[in-house]
C-alpha positions in Angstrom: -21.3 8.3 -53.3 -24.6 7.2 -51.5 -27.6 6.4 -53.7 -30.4 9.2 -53.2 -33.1 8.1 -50.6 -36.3 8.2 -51.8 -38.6 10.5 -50.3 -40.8 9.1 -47.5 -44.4 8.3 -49.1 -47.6 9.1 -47.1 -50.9 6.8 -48.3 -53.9 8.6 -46.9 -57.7 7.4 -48.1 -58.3 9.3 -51.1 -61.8 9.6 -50.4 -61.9 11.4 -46.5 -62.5 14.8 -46.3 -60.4 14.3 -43.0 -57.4 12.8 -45.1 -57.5 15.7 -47.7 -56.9 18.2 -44.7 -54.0 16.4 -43.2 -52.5 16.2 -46.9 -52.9 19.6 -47.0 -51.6 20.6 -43.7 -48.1 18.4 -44.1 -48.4 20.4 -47.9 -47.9 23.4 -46.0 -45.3 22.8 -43.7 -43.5 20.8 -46.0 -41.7 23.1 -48.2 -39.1 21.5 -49.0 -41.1 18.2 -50.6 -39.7 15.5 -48.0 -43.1 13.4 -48.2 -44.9 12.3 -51.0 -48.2 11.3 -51.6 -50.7 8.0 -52.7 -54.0 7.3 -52.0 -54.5 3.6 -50.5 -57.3 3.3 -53.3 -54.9 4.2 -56.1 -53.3 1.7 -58.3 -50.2 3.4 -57.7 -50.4 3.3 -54.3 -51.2 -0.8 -54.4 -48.2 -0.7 -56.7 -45.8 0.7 -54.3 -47.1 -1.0 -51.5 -46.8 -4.4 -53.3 -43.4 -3.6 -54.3 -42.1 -3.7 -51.1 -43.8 -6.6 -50.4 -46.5 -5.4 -48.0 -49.6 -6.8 -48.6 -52.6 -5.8 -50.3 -55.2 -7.2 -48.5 -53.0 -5.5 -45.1 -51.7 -2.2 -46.8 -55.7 -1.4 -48.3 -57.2 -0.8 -44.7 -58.8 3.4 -45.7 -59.1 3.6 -41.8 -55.0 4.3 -41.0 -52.7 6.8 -42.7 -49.6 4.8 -43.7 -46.1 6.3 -44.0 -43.4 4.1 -46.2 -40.2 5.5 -44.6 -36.9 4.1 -45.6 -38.5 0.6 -46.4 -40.3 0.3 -43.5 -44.2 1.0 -43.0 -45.7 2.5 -40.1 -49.6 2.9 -39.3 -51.8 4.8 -37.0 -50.3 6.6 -34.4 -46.8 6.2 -35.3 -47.5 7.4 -38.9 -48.8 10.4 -38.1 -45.8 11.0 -35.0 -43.1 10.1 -37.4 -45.0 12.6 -40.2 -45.1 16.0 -37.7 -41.5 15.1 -36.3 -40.7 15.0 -40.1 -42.0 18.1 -40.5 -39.7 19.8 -37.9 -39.7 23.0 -35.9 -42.7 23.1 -33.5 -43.9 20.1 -35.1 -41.1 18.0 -33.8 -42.9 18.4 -30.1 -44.9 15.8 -31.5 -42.5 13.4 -30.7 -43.9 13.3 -26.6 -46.7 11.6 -28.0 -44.3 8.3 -28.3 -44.6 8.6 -24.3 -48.0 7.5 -24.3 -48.7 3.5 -24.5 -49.0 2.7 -28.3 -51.9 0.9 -27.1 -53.7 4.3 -25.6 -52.3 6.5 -28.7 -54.0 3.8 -31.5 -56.7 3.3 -29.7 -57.5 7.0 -29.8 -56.3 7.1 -33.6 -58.9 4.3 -34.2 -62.0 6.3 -32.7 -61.3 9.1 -34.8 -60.8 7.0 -38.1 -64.1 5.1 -37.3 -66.2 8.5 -37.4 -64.2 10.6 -39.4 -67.1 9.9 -42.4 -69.7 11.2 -40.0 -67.4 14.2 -39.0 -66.0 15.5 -41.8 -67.7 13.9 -44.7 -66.2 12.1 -47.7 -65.6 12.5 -51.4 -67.0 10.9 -54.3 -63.6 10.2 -55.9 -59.8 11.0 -55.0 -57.6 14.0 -54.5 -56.8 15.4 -57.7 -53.5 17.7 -57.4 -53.0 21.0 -58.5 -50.6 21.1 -61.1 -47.5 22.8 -59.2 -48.0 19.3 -56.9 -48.7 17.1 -59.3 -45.1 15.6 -58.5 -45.2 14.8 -55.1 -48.5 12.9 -55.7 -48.0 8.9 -57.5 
């Protein structure tokens, strides 16, 4: 018998208002609980990310969502393709995105993380999960 795979883990910053939308969003149209959830601040976030030896000083950067998939990290674009195509049905159409130079796609992802303060605001501390998702968040 296989040994269970680990749900995929998202690490979002804890403190973007922008963040707490998306976390939201893949809440939504993940019923059935494939991602979890840690923000990069979040000592179990550093945890995780140190134990698969991914460093802190590389893994802390609030600016990119990070997606921990199967032992291997992925950031900007690719994190938040691979996350919708997780998601499945429409979201899956995602997946064209891939067709655009990863140089174009981060590049983009980068403009938006750079003002995404000044656009959506921030919080003064983290996410804090309701209760009936208190689970899917480290």
């Amino acid at each position: 018998m296989p040994a269970p795979v680990a749900p995929d883990t998202i690490f979002f910053d804890g403190v973007c208002n922008l963040c707490h939308g998306f976390v939201q969003f893949i809440i939504r149209h993940d019923p059935a609980g494939r991602y979890r959830f840690a923000a990069l601040q979040s000592d179990a976030g550093r945890a995780l990310l140190a134990s698969h030896a991914i460093a802190a000083s590389a893994s802390i950067d609030p600016e990119s969502v990070l997606l921990l998939s199967q032992g291997r990290l992925y950031s900007h674009s690719d994190a938040v393709l691979r996350i919708a195509r997780g998601l499945g049905g429409v979201w899956r159409l995602a997946a064209v995105g891939q067709l655009l130079p990863r140089a174009f796609r981060d590049a983009l992802y980068r403009f938006v993380a750079r003002n995404r303060y000044r656009w959506f605001g921030r919080q003064e501390s983290c996410l804090l999960p309701t209760p009936e998702l208190q689970a899917r968040f480290l």
